[in-house]
VOPAGU-2260 file (C-alpha; in pm, 1 decimal, decimal comma):
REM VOPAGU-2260
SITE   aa  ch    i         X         Y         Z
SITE  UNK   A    0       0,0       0,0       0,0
SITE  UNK   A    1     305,5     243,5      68,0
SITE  UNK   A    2     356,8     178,3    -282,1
SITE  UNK   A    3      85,9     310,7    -418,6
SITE  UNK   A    4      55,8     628,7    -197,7
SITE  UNK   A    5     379,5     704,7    -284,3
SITE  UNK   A    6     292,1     665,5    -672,7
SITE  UNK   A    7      22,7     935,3    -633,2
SITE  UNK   A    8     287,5    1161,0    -428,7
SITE  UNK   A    9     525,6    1126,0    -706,0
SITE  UNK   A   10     271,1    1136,0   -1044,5
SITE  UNK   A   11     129,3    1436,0    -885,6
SITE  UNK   A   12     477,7    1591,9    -835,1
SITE  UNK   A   13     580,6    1568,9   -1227,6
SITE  UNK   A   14     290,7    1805,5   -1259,4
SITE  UNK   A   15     503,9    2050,9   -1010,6
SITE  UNK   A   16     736,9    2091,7   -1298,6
SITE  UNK   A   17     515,5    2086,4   -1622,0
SITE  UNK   A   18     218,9    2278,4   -1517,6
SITE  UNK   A   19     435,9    2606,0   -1430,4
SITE  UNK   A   20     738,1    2573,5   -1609,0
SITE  UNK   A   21     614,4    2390,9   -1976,8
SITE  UNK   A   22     543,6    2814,5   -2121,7
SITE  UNK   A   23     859,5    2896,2   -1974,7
SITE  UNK   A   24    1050,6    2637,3   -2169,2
SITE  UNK   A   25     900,6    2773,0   -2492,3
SITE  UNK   A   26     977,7    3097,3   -2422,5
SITE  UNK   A   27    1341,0    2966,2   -2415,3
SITE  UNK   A   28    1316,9    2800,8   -2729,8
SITE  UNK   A   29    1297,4    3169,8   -2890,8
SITE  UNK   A   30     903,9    3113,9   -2972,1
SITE  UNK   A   31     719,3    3443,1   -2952,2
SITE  UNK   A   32     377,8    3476,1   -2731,0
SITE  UNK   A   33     174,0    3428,4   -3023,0
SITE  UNK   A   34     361,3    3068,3   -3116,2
SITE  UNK   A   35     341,3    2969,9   -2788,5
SITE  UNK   A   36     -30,3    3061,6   -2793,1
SITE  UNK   A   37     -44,6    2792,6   -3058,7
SITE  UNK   A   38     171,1    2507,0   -2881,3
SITE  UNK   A   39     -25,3    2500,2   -2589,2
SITE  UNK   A   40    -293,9    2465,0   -2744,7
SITE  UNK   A   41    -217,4    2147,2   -2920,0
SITE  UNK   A   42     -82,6    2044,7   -2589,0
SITE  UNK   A   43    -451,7    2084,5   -2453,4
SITE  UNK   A   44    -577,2    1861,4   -2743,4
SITE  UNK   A   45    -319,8    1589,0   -2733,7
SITE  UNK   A   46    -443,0    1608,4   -2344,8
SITE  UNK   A   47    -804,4    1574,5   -2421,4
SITE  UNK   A   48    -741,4    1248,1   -2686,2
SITE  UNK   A   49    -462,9    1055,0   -2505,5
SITE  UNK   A   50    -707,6     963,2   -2199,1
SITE  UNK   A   51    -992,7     856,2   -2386,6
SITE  UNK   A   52    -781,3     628,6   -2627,9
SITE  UNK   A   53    -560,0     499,5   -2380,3
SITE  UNK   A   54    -862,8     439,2   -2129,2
SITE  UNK   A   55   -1050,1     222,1   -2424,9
SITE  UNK   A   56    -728,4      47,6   -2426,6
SITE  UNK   A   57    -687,7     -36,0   -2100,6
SITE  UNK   A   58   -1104,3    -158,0   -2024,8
SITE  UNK   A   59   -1031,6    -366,0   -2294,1
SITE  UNK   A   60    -727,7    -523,8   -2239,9
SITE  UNK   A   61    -649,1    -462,9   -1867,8
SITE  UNK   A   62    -260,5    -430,2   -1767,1
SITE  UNK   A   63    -314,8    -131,7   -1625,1
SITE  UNK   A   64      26,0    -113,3   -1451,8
SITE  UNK   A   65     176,1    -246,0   -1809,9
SITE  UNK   A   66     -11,4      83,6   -1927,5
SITE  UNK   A   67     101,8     296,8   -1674,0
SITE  UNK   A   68     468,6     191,1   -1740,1
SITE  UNK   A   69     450,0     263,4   -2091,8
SITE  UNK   A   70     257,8     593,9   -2069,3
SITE  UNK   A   71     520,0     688,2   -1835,2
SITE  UNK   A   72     809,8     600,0   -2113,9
SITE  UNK   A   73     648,2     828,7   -2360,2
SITE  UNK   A   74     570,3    1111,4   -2167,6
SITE  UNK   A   75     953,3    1054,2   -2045,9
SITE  UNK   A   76    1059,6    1089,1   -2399,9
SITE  UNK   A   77     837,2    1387,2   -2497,8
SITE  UNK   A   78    1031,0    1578,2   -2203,1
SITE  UNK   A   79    1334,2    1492,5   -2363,5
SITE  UNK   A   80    1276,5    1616,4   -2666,3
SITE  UNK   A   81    1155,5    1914,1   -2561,0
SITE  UNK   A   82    1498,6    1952,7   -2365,1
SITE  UNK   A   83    1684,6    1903,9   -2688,7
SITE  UNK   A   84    1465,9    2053,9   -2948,0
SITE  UNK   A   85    1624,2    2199,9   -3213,9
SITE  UNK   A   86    1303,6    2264,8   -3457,3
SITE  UNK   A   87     941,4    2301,3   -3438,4
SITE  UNK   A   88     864,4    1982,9   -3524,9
SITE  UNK   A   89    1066,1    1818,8   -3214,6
SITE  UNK   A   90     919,9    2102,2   -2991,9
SITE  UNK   A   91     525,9    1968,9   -3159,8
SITE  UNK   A   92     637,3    1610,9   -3110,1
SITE  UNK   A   93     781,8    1655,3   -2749,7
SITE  UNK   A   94     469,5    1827,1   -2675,6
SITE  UNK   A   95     236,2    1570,9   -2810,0
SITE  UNK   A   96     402,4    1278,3   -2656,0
SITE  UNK   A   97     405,4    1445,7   -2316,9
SITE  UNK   A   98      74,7    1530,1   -2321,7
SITE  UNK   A   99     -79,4    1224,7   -2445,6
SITE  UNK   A  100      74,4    1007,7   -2191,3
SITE  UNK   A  101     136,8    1194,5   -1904,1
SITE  UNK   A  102    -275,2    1303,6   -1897,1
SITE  UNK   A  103    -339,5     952,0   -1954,8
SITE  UNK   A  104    -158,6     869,6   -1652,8
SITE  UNK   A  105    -417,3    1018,7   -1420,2
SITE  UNK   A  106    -772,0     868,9   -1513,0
SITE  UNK   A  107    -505,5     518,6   -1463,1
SITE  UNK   A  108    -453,7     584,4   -1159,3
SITE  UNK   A  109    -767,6     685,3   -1075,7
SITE  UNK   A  110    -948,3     347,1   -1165,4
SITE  UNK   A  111    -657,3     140,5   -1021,2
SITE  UNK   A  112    -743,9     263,9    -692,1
SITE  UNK   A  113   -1082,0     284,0    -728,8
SITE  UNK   A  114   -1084,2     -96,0    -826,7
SITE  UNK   A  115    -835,5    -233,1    -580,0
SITE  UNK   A  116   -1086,5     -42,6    -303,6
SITE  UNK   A  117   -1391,5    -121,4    -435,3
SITE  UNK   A  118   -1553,2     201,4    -460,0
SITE  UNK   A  119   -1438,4     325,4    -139,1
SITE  UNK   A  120   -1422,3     677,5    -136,1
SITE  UNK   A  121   -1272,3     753,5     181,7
SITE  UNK   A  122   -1010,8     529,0     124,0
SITE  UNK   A  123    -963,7     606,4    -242,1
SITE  UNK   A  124    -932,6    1028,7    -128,0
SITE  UNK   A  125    -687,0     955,4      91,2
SITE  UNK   A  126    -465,7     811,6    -141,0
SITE  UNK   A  127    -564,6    1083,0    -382,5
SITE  UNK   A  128    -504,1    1305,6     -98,8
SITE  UNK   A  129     -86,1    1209,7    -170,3
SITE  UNK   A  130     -66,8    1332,1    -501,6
SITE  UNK   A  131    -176,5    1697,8    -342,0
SITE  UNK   A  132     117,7    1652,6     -83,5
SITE  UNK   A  133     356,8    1564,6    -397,6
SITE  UNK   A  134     246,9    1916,0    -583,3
SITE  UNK   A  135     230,9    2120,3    -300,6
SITE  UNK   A  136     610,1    1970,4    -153,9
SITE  UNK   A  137     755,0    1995,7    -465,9
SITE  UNK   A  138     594,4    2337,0    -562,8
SITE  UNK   A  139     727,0    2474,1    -207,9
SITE  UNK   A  140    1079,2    2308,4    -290,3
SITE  UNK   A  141    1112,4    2487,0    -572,6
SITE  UNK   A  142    1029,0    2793,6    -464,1
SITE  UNK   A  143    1243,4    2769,5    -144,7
SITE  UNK   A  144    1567,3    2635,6    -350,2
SITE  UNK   A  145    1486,0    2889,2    -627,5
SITE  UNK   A  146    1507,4    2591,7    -831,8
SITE  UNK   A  147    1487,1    2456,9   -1149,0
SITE  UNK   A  148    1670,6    2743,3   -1336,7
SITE  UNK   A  149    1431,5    2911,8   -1520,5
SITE  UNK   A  150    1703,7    2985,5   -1820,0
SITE  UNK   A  151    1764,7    2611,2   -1876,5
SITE  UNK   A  152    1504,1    2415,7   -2038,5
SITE  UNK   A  153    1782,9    2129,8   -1954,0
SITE  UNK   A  154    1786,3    2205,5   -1611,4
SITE  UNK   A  155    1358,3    2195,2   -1569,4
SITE  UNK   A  156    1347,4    1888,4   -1774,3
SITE  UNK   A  157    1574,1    1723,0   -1593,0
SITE  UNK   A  158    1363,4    1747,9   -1305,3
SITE  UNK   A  159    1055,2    1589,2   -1454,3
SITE  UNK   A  160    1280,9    1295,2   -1575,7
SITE  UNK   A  161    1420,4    1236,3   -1236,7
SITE  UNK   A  162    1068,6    1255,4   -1031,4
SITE  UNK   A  163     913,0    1023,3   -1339,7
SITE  UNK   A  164    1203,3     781,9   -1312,6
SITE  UNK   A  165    1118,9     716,0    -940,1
SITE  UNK   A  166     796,2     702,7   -1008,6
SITE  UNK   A  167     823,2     462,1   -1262,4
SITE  UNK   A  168    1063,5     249,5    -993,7
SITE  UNK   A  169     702,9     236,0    -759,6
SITE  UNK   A  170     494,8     101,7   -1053,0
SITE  UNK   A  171     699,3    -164,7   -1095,5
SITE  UNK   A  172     596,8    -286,7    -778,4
SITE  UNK   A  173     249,3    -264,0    -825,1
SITE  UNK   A  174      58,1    -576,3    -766,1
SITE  UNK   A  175    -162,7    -668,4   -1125,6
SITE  UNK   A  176    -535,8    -606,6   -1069,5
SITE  UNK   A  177    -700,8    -948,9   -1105,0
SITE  UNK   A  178    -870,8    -952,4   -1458,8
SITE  UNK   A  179   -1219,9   -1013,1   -1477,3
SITE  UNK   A  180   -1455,5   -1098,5   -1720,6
SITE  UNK   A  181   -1626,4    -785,5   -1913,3
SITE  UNK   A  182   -1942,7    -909,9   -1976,4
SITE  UNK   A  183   -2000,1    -929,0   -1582,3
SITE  UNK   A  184   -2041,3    -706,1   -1328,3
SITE  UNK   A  185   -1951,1    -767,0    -960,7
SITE  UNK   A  186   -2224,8    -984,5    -874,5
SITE  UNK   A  187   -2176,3   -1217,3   -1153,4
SITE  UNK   A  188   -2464,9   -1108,9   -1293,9
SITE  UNK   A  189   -2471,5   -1027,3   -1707,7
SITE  UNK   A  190   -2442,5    -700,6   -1821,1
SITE  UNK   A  191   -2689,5    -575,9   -2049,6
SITE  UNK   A  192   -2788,8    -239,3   -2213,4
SITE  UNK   A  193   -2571,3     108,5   -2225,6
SITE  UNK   A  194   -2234,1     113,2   -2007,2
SITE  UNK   A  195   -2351,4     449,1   -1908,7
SITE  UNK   A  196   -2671,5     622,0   -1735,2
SITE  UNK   A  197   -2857,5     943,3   -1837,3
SITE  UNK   A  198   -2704,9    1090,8   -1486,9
SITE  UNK   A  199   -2346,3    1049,5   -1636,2
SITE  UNK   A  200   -2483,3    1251,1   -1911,1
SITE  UNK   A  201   -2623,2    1514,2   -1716,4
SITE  UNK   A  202   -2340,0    1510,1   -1473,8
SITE  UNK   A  203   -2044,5    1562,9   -1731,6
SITE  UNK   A  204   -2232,4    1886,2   -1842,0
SITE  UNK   A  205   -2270,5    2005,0   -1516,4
SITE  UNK   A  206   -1895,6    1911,0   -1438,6
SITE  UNK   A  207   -1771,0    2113,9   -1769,9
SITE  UNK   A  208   -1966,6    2402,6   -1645,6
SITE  UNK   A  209   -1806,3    2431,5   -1326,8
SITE  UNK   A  210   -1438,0    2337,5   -1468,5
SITE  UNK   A  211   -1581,6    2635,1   -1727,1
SITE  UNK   A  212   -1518,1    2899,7   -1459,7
SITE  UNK   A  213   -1225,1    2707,1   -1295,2
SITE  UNK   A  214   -1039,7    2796,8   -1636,1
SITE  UNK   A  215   -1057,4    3177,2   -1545,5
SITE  UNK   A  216    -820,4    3089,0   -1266,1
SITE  UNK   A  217    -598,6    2841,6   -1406,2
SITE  UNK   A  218    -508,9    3012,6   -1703,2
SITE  UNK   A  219    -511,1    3356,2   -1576,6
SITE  UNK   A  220    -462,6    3394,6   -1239,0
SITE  UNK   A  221     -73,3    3414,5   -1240,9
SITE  UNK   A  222     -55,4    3696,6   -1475,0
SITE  UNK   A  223    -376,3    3881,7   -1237,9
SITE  UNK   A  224    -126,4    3843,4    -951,1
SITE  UNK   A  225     164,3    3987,3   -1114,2
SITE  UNK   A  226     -17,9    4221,4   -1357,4
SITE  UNK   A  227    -311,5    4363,5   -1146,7
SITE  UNK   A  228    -169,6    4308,9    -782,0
SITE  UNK   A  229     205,0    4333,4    -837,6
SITE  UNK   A  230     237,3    4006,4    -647,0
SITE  UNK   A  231     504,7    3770,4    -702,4
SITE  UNK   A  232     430,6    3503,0    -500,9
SITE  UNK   A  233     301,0    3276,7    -742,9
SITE  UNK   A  234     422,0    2960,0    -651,3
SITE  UNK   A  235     340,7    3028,0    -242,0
SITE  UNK   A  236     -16,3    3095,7    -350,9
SITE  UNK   A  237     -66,4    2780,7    -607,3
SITE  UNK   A  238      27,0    2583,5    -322,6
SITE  UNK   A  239    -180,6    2757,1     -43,5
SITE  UNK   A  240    -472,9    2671,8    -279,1
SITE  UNK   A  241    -338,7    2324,7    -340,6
SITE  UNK   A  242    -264,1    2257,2      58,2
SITE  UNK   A  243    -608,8    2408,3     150,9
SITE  UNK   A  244    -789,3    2073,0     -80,1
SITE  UNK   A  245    -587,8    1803,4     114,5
SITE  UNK   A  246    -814,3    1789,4     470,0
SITE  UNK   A  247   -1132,5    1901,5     219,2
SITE  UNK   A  248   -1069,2    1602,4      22,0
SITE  UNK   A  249   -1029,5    1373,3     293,8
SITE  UNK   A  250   -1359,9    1473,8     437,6
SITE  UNK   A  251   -1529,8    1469,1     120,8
SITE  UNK   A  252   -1461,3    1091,9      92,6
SITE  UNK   A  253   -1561,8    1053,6     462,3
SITE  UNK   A  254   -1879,1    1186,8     417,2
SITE  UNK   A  255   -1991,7    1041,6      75,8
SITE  UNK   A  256   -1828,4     683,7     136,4
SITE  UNK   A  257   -2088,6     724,5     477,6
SITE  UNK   A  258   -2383,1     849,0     290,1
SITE  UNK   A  259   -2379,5    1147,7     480,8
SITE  UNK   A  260   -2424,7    1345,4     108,2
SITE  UNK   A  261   -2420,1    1252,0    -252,2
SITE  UNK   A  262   -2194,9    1362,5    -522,7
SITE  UNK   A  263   -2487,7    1624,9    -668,2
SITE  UNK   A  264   -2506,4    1785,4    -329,0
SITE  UNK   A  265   -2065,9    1830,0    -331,6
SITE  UNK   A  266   -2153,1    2007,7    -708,0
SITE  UNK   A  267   -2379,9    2232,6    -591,6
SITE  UNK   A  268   -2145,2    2350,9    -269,1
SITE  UNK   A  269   -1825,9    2386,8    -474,8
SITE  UNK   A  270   -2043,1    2581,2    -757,0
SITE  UNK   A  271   -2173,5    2837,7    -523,5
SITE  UNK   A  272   -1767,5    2828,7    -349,2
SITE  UNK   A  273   -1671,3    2924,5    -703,9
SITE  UNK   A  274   -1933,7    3197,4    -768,1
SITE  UNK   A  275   -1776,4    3356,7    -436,7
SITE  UNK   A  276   -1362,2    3266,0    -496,9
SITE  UNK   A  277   -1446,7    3434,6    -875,6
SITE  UNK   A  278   -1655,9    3759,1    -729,1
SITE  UNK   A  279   -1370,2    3761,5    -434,6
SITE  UNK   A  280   -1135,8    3790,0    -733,1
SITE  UNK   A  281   -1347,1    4043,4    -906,4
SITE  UNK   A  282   -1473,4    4282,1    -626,7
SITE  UNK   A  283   -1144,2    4280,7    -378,9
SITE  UNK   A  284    -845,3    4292,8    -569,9
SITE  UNK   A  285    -609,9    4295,0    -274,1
SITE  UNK   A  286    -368,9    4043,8     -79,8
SITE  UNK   A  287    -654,8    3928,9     171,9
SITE  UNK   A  288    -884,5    3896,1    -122,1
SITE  UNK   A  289    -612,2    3652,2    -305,3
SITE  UNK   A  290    -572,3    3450,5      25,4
SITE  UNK   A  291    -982,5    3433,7      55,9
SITE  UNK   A  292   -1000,9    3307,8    -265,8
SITE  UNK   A  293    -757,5    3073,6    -286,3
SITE  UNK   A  294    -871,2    2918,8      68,4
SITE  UNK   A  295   -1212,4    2860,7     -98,8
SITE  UNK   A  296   -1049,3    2605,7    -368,4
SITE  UNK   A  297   -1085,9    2334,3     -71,2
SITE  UNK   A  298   -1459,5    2331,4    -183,0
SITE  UNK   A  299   -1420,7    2457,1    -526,5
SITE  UNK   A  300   -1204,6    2146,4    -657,6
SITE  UNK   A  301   -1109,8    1968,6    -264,9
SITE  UNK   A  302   -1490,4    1883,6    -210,0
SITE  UNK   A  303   -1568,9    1869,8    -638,5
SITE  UNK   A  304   -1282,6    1578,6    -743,7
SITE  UNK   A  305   -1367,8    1320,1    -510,7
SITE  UNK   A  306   -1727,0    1353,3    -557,1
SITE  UNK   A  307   -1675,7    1352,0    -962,7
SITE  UNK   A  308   -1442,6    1055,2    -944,3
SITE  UNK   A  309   -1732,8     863,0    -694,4
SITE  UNK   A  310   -2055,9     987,7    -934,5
SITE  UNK   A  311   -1869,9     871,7   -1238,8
SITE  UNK   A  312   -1756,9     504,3   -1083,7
SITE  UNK   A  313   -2128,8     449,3   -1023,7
SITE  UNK   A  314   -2304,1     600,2   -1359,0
SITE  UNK   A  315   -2061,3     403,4   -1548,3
SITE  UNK   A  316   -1994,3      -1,3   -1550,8
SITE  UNK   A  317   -1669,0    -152,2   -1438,4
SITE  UNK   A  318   -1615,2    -298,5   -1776,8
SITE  UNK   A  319   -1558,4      72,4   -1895,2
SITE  UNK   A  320   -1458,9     275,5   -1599,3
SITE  UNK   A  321   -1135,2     410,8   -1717,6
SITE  UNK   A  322   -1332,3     508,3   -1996,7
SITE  UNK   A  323   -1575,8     686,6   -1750,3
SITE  UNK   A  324   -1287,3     833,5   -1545,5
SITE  UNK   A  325   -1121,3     937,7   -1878,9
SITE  UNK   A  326   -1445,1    1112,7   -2018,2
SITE  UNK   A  327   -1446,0    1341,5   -1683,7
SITE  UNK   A  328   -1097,1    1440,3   -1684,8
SITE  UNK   A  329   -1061,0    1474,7   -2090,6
SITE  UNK   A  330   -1394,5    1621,9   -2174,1
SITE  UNK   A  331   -1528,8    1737,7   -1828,7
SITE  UNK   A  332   -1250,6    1923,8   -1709,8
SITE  UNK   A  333    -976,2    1904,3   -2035,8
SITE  UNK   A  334   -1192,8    2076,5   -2325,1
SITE  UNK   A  335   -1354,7    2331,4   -2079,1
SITE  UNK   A  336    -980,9    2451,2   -1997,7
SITE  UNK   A  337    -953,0    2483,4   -2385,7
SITE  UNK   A  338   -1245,4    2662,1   -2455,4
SITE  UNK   A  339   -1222,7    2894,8   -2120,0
SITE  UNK   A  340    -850,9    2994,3   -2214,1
SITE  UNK   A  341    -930,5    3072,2   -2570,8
SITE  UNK   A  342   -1239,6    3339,8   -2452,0
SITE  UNK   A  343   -1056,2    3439,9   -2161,9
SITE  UNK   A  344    -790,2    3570,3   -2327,6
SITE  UNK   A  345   -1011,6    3781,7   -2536,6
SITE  UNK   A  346   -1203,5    3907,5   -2224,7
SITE  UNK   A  347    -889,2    4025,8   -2067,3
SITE  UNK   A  348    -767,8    4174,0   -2338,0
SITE  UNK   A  349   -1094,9    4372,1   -2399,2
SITE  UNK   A  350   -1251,1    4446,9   -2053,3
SITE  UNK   A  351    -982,5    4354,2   -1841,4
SITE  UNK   A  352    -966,8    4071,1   -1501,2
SITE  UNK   A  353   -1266,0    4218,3   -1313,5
SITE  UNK   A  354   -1473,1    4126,1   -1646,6
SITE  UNK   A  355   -1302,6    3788,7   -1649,0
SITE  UNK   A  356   -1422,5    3676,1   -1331,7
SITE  UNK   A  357   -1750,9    3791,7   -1290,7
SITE  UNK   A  358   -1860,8    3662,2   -1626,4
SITE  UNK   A  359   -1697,8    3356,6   -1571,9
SITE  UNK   A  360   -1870,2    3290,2   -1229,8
SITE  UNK   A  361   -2213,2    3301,3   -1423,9
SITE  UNK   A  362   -2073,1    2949,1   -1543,7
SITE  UNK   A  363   -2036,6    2826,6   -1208,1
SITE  UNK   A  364   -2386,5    2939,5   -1078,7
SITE  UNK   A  365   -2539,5    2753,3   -1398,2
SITE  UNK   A  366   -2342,5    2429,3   -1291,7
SITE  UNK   A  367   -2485,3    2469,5    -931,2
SITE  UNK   A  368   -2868,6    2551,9   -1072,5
SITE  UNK   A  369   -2854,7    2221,9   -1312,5
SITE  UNK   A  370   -2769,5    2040,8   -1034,1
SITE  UNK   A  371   -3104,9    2117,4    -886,3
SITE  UNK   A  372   -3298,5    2137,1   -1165,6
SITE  UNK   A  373   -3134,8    1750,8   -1266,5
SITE  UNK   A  374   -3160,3    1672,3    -916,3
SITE  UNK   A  375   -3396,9    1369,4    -943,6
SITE  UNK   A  376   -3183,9    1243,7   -1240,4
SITE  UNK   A  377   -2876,1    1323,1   -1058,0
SITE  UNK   A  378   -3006,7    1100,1    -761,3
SITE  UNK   A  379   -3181,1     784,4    -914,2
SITE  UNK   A  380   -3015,6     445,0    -844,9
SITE  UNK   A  381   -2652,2     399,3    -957,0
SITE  UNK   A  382   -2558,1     174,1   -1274,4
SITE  UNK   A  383   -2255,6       6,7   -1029,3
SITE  UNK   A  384   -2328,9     -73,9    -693,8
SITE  UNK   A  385   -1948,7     -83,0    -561,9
């Protein structure tokens, strides 16, 4: 078990490196703003695709720690390349590669734990709850050592490579997941009809919408500390907001594993937590306002993962729950990212970060409102019983 806590510390951790420091590297390839523009987003696509292709894989053929192995090769190699590159089409490839794999890594993982626990979502957030110590160490490290250096794209990929190659060390001790037939579910009992429920339907909208307004912040929220506040404390504040989810996400999984609430009931509490982080954002551009706001991520995303992660295991069948897990994270929280850059950037360049916000929290009230109109859809019987 200390192996697989430790695989979500250290999978979580490469994400330290790329998530901050992937735009930097391009910049240090010579590639203006506008170029860059460009690269990420085909990094966003090759993110979106990967997951759902390698999850189809994977419910079909099992291996899941065969996957992760390989998917952890690749990725490897895209960083490498994007050390080395020397033309546009090494910098596209290395991109590609390392966003294929290394976002397929996650709905993996995901479904790995969630089948070697059965569906138990207390236990399966507190292993989650690892991968948020492995950003939030690593992100503080960084900042603390002033390390990697921020000139070298050598010196930040060599980073990734080292944190993937131990991580890759703990997969290889994984114990296989015991294969089982897919026609079956975990009664025995033959599987019939549509692997998924109109509730997963409903649900992934309603998840899109909230990751909608999430996008403001991920994409934009750096540059509205730096640009608006004249704060430079960018990495202290990603990981405030990343440390604040641990304890939420731990009693998330408490309280859904003991029926104390469902899933639709976590949506609607981190929709309205958005609506209020975003207006926070908006209305009190100061230090204390930053701090408020990025406290209030423990229900925006602390309380809203686990409960995404436990809806979609049940409105889904075993047979395809990568698949399920994949859908969330590609086209639940992936293409909403895509889409919410893209207008963002043309919000803040016409009205400015106040504009940003507010409109953007209109997306998180809508995800909160569907919730309740969807409520009795949201709450009928689950498709799994884990």
């Amino acid at each position: 078990m200390v192996i697989l806590y430790s695989s979500f510390f250290f999978m979580y951790s490469i994400y330290a490196i790329v998530n901050p420091f992937l735009q930097v590297m391009l910049r240090n390839m010579g590639y203006s703003y506008e170029v860059v523009g460009v690269l990420l987003s085909l990094f966003e696509i090759a993110g979106i695709v990967g997951p759902l292709l390698v999850a189809r894989q994977v419910d079909k053929r099992g291996n899941m720690k065969g996957v992760v192995l390989f998917s952890t090769i690749l990725s490897s190699l895209g960083m490498t390349a994007l050390m080395l590159s020397t033309s546009i089409a090494m910098t596209v490839l290395g991109l590609v590669l390392l966003a294929f794999f290394l976002r397929s890594l996650m709905p993996v993982l995901d479904s790995y734990a969630n089948n070697l626990f059965n569906g138990d979502s207390q236990k399966y957030t507190l292993i989650r709850s690892f991968g948020t110590v492995g950003f939030v160490f690593f992100s503080l490290l960084f900042a603390a050592t002033n390390q990697p250096d921020l000139t070298s794209n050598v010196s930040i990929g060599t980073y990734a490579l080292i944190i993937s190659c131990v991580f890759f060390l703990l997969v290889l001790g994984w114990k296989r997941e015991p294969r089982r037939p897919r026609n079956q579910d975990l009664g025995g009992v033959e599987q019939t009809g549509h692997w998924f429920d109109r509730a997963f339907v409903v649900g992934i909208f309603i998840i899109a919408l909230n990751r909608m307004s999430m996008s403001s912040i991920s994409s934009f929220f750096s540059l509205y500390l730096v640009e608006e506040l004249k704060i430079n404390a960018i990495s202290l504040m990603n990981a405030l907001a990343a440390g604040s989810e641990f304890g939420a996400m731990i009693i998330a999984g408490i309280l859904i594993q003991k029926r104390k609430v469902l899933p639709v009931h976590m949506f609607i509490a981190s929709g309205f937590a958005m609506v209020v982080r975003l207006i926070i954002y908006a209305l009190l551009p100061s230090y204390s306002g930053v701090l408020a706001g990025q406290l209030l991520h423990s229900i925006g995303y602390g309380f809203f993962h686990p409960a995404a992660i436990y809806f979609v295991s049940r409105r889904v069948r075993r047979s395809h729950r990568t698949l399920g897990i994949s859908i969330y994270i590609s086209l639940g929280t992936g293409l909403p990212a895509v889409l919410g850059s893209s207008l963002g950037g043309l919000i803040v360049e016409s009205f400015g970060y106040r504009t940003l916000f507010l409109s953007y929290s209109l997306f998180a009230l809508a995800s909160a409102l569907l919730c309740f109109v969807f409520y009795r859809t949201m709450t009928t019987p689950p498709l799994e019983k884990v």
